[in-house]
N, C-alpha and C positions, 0 to 999 in steps of 0.2 A: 706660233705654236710654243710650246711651254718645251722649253729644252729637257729630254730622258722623259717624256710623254710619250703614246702611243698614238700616230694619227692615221688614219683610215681616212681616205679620201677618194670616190667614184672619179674617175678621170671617164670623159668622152670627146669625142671630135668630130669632127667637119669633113666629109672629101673634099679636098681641094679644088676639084674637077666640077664635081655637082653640085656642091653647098648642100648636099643631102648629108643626114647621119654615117659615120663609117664605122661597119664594126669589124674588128681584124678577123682576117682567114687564118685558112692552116698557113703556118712558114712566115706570118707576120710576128714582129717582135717588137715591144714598146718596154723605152727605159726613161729613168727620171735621173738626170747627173744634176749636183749642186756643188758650186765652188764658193770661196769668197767673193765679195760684190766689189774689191778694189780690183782696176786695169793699171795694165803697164803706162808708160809717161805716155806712150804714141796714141792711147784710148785705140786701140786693133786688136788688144786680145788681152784676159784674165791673168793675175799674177801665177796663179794657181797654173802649173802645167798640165794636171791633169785633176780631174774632181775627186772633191775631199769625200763626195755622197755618191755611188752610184746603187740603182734599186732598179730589177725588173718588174715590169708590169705585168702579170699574169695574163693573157687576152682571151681567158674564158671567165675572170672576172672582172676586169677592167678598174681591179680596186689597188691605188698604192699605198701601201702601211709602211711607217715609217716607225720602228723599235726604240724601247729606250734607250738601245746600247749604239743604235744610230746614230744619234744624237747625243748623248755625250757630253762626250772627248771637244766639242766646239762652246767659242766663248758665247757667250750672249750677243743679239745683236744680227745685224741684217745679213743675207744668203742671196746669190742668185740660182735659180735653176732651169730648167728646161724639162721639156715634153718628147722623147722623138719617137716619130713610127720609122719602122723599119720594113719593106713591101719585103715578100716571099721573094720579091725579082731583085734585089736590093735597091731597089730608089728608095731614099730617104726624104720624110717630111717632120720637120722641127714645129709641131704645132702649137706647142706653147714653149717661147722665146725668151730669154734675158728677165722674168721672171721673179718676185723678189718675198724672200721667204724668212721672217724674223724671229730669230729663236728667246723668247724671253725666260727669265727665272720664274720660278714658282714665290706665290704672296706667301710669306707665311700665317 
């Protein structure tokens, strides 16, 4: 995506359980975190302690928009991020994983 762009993106997913369509209940919650895509020497976790992006997912439109002021404050260049549902019961499913999301400059 064009870094300090607007991106509006439908997100859906999977039951785990059924491989049917899931669409969130009441007390379900969906967020999108994006860090750098460099790991520590050991490759077991992100430099970044905590994500540089996080965005909730509204679960009555299933749409995540990402602002120009978003986006930014980051250099050009690749991102990782993720997907996670959140159940009302709190089990967690990461359904889109490690993720990789490239911010480029605008042509002039």
């Amino acid at each position: 995506m064009t870094r300090g762009d607007t991106l509006i993106s439908e997100v859906s997913m999977i039951h785990p359980e059924t491989g049917d369509p899931y669409t969130p209940q009441q007390g379900d919650s969906v967020r999108f975190a994006m860090k750098n895509v460099k790991m520590n020497a050991k490759r077991s976790e992100y430099t970044d302690p905590e994500p540089l992006l996080l965005k909730d997912i509204p679960i009555d439109t299933m749409l995540l928009q990402l602002d120009p002021e978003d986006t930014k404050p980051f250099g050009f260049g690749s991102y990782v991020y993720d997907i996670q549902l959140t159940y009302a019961d709190g089990q967690v499913d990461t359904f889109i994983a490690d993720a990789t999301i490239t911010l480029t400059p605008e042509v002039d």
